[in-house]
C-alpha positions, 0 to 999 in steps of 0.5 A: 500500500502506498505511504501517504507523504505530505506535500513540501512547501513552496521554496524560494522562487529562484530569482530572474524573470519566470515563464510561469507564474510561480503562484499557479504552480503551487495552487496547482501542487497543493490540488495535484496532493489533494487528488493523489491522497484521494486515489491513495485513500480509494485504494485502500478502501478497495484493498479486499475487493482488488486481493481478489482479483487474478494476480495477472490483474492486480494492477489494472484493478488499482489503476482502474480504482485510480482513475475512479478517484480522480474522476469523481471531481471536476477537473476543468479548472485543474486541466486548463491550468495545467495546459496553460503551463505546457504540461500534461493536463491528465485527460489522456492518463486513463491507462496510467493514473498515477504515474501521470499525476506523479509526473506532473507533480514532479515537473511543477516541483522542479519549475518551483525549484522545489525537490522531488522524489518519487513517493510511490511504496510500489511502482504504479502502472507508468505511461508505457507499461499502462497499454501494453498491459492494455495490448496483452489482455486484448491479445488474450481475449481475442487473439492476434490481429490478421493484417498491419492494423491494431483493431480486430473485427468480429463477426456474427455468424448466419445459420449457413455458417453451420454448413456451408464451408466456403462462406466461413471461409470467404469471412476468414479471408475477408479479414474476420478475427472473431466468430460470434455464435449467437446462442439465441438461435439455432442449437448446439449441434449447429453452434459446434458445426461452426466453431469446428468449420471456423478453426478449419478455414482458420487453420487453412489460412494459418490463422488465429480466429477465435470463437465468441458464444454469447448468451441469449440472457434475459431478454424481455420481449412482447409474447405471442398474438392471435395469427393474422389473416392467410394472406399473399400480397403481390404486387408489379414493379412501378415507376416514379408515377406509380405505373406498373413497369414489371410484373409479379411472378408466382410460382404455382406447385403440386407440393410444398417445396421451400423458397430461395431467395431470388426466386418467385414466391410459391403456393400449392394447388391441385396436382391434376388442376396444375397439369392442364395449365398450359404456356400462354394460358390465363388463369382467371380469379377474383381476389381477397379485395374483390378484384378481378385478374387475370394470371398469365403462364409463362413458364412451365417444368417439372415443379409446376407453373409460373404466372405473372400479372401487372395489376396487384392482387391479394390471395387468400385460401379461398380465391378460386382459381379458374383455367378456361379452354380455347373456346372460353369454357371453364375447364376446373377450379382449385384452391391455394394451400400454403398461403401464411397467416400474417403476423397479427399487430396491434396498432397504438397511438400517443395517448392510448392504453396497453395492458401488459400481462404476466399471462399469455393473451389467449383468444382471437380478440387479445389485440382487438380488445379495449384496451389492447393486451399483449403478454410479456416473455418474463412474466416476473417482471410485471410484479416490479415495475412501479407506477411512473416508471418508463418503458421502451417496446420495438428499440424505442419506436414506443414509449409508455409510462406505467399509469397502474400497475398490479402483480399480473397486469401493467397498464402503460399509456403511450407517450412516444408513437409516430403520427399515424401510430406504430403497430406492435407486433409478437416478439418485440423487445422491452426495455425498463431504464427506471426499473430495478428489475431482480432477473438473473443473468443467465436463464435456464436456458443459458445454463443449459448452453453453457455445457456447450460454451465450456467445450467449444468457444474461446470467451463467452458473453455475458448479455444483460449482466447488471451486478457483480453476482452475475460474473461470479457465477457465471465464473462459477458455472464455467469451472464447474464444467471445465471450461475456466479458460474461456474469457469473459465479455461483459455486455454493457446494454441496460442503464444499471449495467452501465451504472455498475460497470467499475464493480462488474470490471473487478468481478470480471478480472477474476477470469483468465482474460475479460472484455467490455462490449458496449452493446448499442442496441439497447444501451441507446434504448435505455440511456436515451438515443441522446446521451448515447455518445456520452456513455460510450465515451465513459465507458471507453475511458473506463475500459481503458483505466481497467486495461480491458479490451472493448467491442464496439457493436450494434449496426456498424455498416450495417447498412452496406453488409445489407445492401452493398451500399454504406450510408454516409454517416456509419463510414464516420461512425465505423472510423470511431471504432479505431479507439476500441480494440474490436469491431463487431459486424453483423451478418448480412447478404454482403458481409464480406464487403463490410469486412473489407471497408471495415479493414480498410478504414481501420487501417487508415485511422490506425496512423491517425488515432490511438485510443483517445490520442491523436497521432501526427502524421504527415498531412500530405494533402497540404504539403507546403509546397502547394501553399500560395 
């Protein structure tokens, strides 16, 4: 522990004109003092909790208890004071707390002619062993980086990963660091498939390529609503003006058979109806509206017929499907099978009520009754919540205000809502920012997952962690599989797991290697979408004070692995993920592509930036000898 010295007084100012005023530097000295003896008191106090945390972790914990210290008061005043003298005004000491106020303390000593010593018992984390501490854990947790840049890239992997060997492979090449298994879909045979397809692409490409199985969690989302109506909606291609300038197309087949993606889309109808349909034909029907259209063969094989129309047409289970002969005569009739309900949705405006439900809202009229009512996925939740407090559906497109509130029944009044209304479907999430939900962080399903997680992934998140408990057992449940070398990812996306983030940090470096992701999504939900880039800010400096790598997640360029083409705005936004140590893509038709740019663009920034440090390159767009 280090001795608390007391501070030197001022000497003599030497004599001769000074640069500096001499009364600044010692102000400056004596609040320099005050703040070392906060860090130096913060640390004492955290004596127990920074013990238990793995030797290899020791002294990023007390860095880290260091700089909660020297934030806890507002050093605006002190920073500009500093700077104003040329010397370092602490807000790029994250990664090294101490050493930099030790420093600093030295320098105003020796301009005030006052002797200086390092007071230090133990020699605290300095401005150079601070990264590379930073560097060795980020090297642990997520292995090497594949090309010259500093930042690695992770990406989510689609179901096909579990099969389909060329497309892990295209993401390996790509420039793909860090697989994600999210455990919230398919299962652990799948997931097991993938992890064994990554080591092998990565293996060909005599690479490192670790493998992230991250926990479904507690996930909140709305229940189940009665099915919609069985209705196919198919419309022609229009123009600026609205007039139909390409057909639909449908394929009509005896069986069922799946639909791939470029392809029309299918219905079912009768076997010996289908083989009298010849090329060129019409096939008559009136649709669900009412209208009447005439459906056109153009194309015929051995899986059946396809038609096109121009005019839009809505198909239902009973529309009546009619071929006629040469000479106008109806020849037979069938019916579609195969057609899908919609999706039901309950449609709210600012100023309506939902009732929220611990039970499922069984019956056809759940979303038709008044008020509406729709279940919730956890249904201990409803229990807690507490009147006047806010609650987000849909990523935040809903926002209500718990007006009553019951055990089983929550009545929230819409505050938040587009003009025309949002509809609210099955299966959308739930975010609760005021409430102090009691959940656990992993579910039963999650335990279950975790036999997997032990055999098979290099590091495991942890999704939806709020307090210290939820690591330790997490850390509990992987020794009691074998799996205490798996990593841990502590996912940052409600309010009180970003409130608890310092304490979740410490609990967290009793693992062999530990990471923060800042899960966007639904952080920005809970925080609110304008405090957003507050909160990554915070909880990049907090990462880097605990020497704990970062993922920085939730649509980066999601626009482009979607489309193919990036949007403006996620070009800047993805260049700020060279101040994190990995960038998360999620899956999508051009993930490749988006894992190119994203190599490309941090590579560029990597001889701009450095965490929060600017690097001065050479600028040779405005070299001198183009200046007039």
């Amino acid at each position: 522990m280090h001795k608390k010295s007391k501070p030197l007084r001022p000497a003599e100012t030497p004599p001769g004109p000074q640069p500096w005023n001499p009364e600044v530097c010692h102000e400056l000295i004596q609040k320099l003092w005050a703040l070392r003896a906060a860090m130096l008191d913060s640390e004492q106090r955290y004596a127990d909790t920074i013990e238990r945390v793995g030797p290899h972790q020791r002294d990023s914990a007390r860095n880290l208890v260091h700089f909660l210290a020297m934030r806890a008061t507002d050093l605006r005043d002190l920073q500009g004071r500093l700077a104003w003298l040329g010397v370092s005004s602490l807000g790029r000491s994250e990664s090294h707390v101490l050493a930099n106020v030790d420093k600093v303390l030295g320098i105003l000593h020796r301009l005030t002619g006052q002797d200086w010593q390092d007071r230090s018992s133990e020699e605290p984390v300095g401005s150079v062993s601070g990264p590379a501490l930073l560097l060795h854990h980020t090297k642990a947790l997520l292995g090497p980086v594949a090309r010259d840049r500093n930042v690695r890239i992770m990406v989510t992997l689609p179901s096909e990963a579990a099969t389909d060997f060329s497309l892990v492979r295209g993401l390996v090449r790509a420039g793909m660091d860090v697989a994600r298994i999210n455990c919230a879909h398919d299962d652990a045979d799948a997931w097991k498939a993938m992890a064994r397809l990554v080591r092998r692409a990565a293996k060909a490409a005599q690479r490192e390529v670790k493998v992230l199985m991250d926990l479904g969690g507690p996930k909140i989302r709305t229940g189940t609503l009665p099915v919609g109506p069985a209705v196919l909606k198919l419309r022609p291609a229009r123009d600026e003006l609205g007039f139909a300038i390409q057909p639909w197309r449908l394929r009509l087949t005896p069986t069922e058979m799946p639909t791939t993606s470029g392809t029309p889309p299918r219905i079912v109808v009768d076997q010996d109806w289908l083989e009298r349909a010849r090329l060129g034909q019409q096939i008559h029907l009136t649709d669900g509206r009412g209208k009447k259209r005439r459906l056109l063969v153009v194309e015929r094989d051995v899986h059946g017929v396809v038609v096109e129309c121009m005019d839009t047409c809505y198909l239902t289970p009973d529309t009546a499907l009619s071929l006629k002969g040469t000479h106008g005569r109806r020849i037979h009739t069938a019916y579609p099978s195969g057609i899908q309900p919609l999706p039901s949705a309950i449609r709210l405006h600012r100023g309506d009520v939902l009732q929220l439900t611990a039970e499922p809202a069984y019956g056809d009229d759940a979303g038709d009754a008044e008020p509406p009512r729709i279940a919730c996925t956890l249904p201990e939740v409803i229990g807690q919540a507490r009147v006047g407090e806010r609650v987000w559906i849909d990523d935040g497109r809903i926002g209500a205000v718990v007006r009553k509130a019951s055990r089983r029944r929550l009545e929230l009044e819409i505050v938040q809502a587009r003009d025309g209304g949002e509809k609210l479907m099955a299966d959308k999430g739930i975010n609760w920012p005021d409430s102090q939900l009691d959940l656990p962080a992993l579910t039963d399903k999650d335990l279950q997952d975790l036999r997997t997680v032990a055999k098979v992934a290099d590091l495991v998140g942890l999704s939806f962690v709020q307090a210290p408990d939820d690591v330790h057992r997490l850390l509990d449940e992987l020794r009691a599989l074998g799996g205490s070398q798996v990593g841990v990812v502590l996912k940052i996306e409600t309010l009180r797991g970003f409130e608890s983030l310092p304490e979740l940090m410490l609990a967290a470096m009793a693992a062999p290697t530990a990471g923060v992701m800042i899960a966007r999504g639904d952080l920005a939900v809970e925080c609110g979408y304008e405090r957003m880039a507050e909160v990554q800010e915070e909880i990049l400096w907090c990462s880097e004070a605990a020497h704990m790598p970062v993922i920085w997640a939730t649509q980066v360029l999601e626009t482009l692995a979607k489309t193919g083409v990036p949007s403006r705005a996620e070009i800047s936004d993805a260049s700020m993920g060279v101040r994190a140590e990995c960038v998360m893509l999620n899956k999508g038709p051009y993930i490749e592509d988006a894992i190119r740019m994203l190599d490309d663009i941090l590579r560029r920034m990597a001889g701009h930036q450095t965490k929060k440090t600017p690097l001065l390159r050479a600028l040779r767009a405005w070299a001198e000898e183009g200046l007039t």
